[in-house]
Residue, then its C-alpha position, 0 to 999 in steps of 0.5 A: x497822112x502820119x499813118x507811119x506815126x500815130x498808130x504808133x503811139x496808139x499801140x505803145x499806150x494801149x499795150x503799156x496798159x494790158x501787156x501785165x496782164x496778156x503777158x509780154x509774150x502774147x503782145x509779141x506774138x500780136x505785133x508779129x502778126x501785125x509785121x508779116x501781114x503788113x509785109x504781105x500787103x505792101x509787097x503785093x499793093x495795087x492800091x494806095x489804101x492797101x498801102x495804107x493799111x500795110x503802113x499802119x499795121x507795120x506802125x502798130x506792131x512797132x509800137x507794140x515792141x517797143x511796149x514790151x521791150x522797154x520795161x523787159x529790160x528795164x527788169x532784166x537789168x534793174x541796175x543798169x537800166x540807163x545803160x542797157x537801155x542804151x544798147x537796146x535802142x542801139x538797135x535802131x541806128x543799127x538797124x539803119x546801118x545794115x539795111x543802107x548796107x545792104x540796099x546801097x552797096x549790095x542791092x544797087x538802087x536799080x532793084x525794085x523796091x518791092x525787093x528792098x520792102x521784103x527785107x523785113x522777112x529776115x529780122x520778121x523770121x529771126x524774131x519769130x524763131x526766137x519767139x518759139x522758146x523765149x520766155x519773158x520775165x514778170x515786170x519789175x513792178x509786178x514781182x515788187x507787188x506794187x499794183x495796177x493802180x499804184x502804176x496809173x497814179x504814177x502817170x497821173x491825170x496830168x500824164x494822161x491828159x498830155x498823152x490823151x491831147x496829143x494823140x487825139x490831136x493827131x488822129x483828128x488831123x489825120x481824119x480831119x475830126x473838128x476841134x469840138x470832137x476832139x475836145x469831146x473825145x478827149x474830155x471823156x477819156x481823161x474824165x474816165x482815168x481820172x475817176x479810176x486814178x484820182x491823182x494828178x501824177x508825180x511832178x517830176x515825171x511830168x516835168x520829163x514828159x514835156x521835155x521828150x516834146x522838144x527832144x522828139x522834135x531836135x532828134x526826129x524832126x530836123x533828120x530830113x533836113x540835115x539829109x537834103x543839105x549834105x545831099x548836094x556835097x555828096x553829089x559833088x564827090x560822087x557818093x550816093x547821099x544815103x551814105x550819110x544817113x548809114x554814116x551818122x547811124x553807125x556814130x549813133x550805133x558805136x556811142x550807144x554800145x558804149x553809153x555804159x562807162x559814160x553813164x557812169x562817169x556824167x551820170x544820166x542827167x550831166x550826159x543828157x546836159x553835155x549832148x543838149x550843148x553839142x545839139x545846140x552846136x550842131x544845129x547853129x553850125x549847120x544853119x552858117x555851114x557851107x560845103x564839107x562844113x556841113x557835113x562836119x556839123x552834121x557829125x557834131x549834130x549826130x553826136x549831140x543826139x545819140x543819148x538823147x531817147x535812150x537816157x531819159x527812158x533810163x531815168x524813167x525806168x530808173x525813177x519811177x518803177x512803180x510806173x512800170x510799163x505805162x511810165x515808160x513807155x508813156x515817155x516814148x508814146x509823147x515823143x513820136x506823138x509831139x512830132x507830128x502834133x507840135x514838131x512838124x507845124x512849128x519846123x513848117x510854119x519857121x520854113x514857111x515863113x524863112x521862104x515867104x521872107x527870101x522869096x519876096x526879097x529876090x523875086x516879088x513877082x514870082x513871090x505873087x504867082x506861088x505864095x497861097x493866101x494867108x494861113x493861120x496855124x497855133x503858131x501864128x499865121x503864115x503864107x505857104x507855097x501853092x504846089x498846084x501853082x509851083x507845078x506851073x512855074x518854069x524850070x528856072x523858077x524852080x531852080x530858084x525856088x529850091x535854092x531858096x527852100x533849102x536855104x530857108x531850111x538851113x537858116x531855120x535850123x538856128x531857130x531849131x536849136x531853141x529846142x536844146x537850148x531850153x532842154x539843157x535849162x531843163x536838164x540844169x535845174x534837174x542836176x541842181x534838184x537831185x545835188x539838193x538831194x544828195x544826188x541823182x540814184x535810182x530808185x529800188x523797190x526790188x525788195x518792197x514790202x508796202x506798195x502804197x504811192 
């Protein structure tokens, strides 16, 4: 039920408002709290609400890290934020990395895995000792004496309202709310910022906010996909498939530690540029590839986008200091949020309507007995699988029907690759912008003195 995103996105906004404020060190302290109880309950679950709630709060709390360390060191290295920024979310690949590791080569996938769950007790210990004599800096934003308001207007109404729909759109699918109350809610806490704010926000950071849309969706919405294709070629060689996803995040691991150099020589936005054209590369290929081909395609794929999140929260940073926490981390909020909200019904509706079409064409009777009545979605109507009736199908007729699904997937990856396709475009007309400018450079206001918008 999305219990693993939108909470989230919920944390990320709130805290991005208040952690000023609380201090950052009192939100780590919050978000630890919210791992180690998490851990508890998914550990000793008997029901799927403790479930439930365990993945929510393990949700929550990530969100309230990434709240702080974002614009924490965004203000440790003022004058390589795109860079460090980089090496911080190095750690999420990483991350991937040891645990495959460590479930994979040293756990075996015999252990149970509630042994494998609590393996969130090391890097929950590490933190938390950490914790004990870590002390935060003030905001970069806070010592330039730019205030609170000045950070809200930076987002703007128009900021606001994109987050506001998409997070409210995705809780109301979550809890089923109709789209009257949705409006409701929503319309009153865009009226209530923009009553406090009055200004509509910087364009250009609204011109990056609807690009994380499409990014989100190219970097996290096809990860699974790309997964279940190299699975069989894995297989076949006598590898466990979860080598591939430890495989693509070490690429992603090394690329981003080195993102230093690289920044410097493309600039952030001719990077962004360059990992668009080998997205849309990757994705193409993979929607033609067959046997170790995939996994040739996947590698260009992963390659393609390793900078994508990171270097556009560097530009962020970069651009809009004055937005402090809240314009960084707003970026990051629209992205988890846009994948479920947009990413995940337009990759479904493209699967559903690719195994409507291939289904019918080689087997119209088994087309009758599985397919559901016609259903209408923002992206049009579509006919998708009965599982209730797919459950009743033969072994054969599920062998098919897997064949076809996967191949349904393979081949909407080519529709996928709209997604870069349209933010290169986007990262072009920046180049052009900023070269009309005088060039792409960061924005200073270490030494502010008027902090007025």
């Amino acid at each position: 039920m999305g219990v693993g995103l939108w909470p989230f996105g919920v944390s990320i906004v709130l805290f991005s408002l208040i952690c000023d404020k609380i201090g950052y060190g009192r939100a780590m302290v919050f978000a630890f709290a919210c791992h180690l109880v998490s851990a508890i309950l998914t550990i000793t679950a008997t029901s799927y609400w403790m479930l439930y709630v365990g993945t929510f709060l393990v949700a929550f709390g990530n969100g309230t890290v990434e709240a702080v360390i974002n614009p924490v060191i965004a203000t440790v290295y003022p004058k390589e934020k795109t860079k460090w920024l980089n090496i911080l979310h190095a750690g999420w690949p990483g991350g991937m990395v040891i645990g495959g590791i460590i479930t994979l080569l040293i756990l075996g996938p015999e252990l149970h895995w509630r042994w494998k769950a609590a393996l969130i007790f090391i890097p929950l210990a590490v933190y938390g000792l950490i914790l004990l004599r870590c002390k935060f800096p003030v905001q970069e934003r806070v010592q330039a004496g730019v205030p609170y308001k000045v950070m809200l207007q930076e987002a703007g109404i128009i900021g606001a309202m994109i987050i506001v729909v998409l997070l409210i759109g995705e809780i109301g699918r979550v809890f089923e709310w109709s789209y009257t109350l949705q409006i409701i809610i929503g319309a009153i806490l865009v009226v209530a910022y923009a009553i406090n704010v009055r200004s509509l926000g910087r364009p250009l950071f609204i011109f990056l906010l609807l690009i994380m849309i499409p990014l989100a969706t190219t970097e996290l919405g096809t990860d699974s996909w790309i997964t279940q294709l190299v699975e069989p070629i894995m297989v076949d060689l006598g590898v466990q498939a979860g080598w591939v996803i430890v495989y693509t995040a070490f690429i992603m691991t090394v690329l981003r530690f080195l993102a230093g150099p690289i920044v410097e020589k493309l600039q952030p936005l001719g990077l962004l540029a360059l990992s668009s054209v080998l997205a849309i590369i990757g994705l193409l290929f993979l929607s033609k590839a067959a046997g170790i081909a995939i996994f040739v395609a996947a590698t260009i794929y992963g390659v393609g986008k390793t900078f994508f999140w990171p270097t556009m929260l560097g530009i962020v940073a970069e651009r809009f200091p004055k937005g402090g926490a809240l314009t960084l981390n707003m970026i990051s909020g629209v992205a988890m949020l846009s994948v479920g909200v947009v990413g995940a019904a337009f990759l479904g509706n493209i699967q559903d309507r690719q195994i409507d079409h291939e289904l019918q064409a080689q087997n119209s009777a088994l087309h009758e007995r599985v397919v559901a009545p016609e259903k209408l979605s923002v992206f049009g109507k579509y006919n998708p699988l009965d599982q209730e009736k797919v459950a009743e199908i033969s072994p054969e007729e599920k062998s098919l029907l897997k064949t076809i699904t996967s191949k349904a997937k393979q081949n909407a990856l080519a529709t996928v690759a709209l997604f870069p396709a349209i933010m290169l475009i986007c990262y072009i007309i920046l180049i052009i912008y900023f070269r009309a400018k005088g060039g792409y450079k960061p924005v200073d206001i270490s030494h502010t003195a008027d902090a007025s918008p």
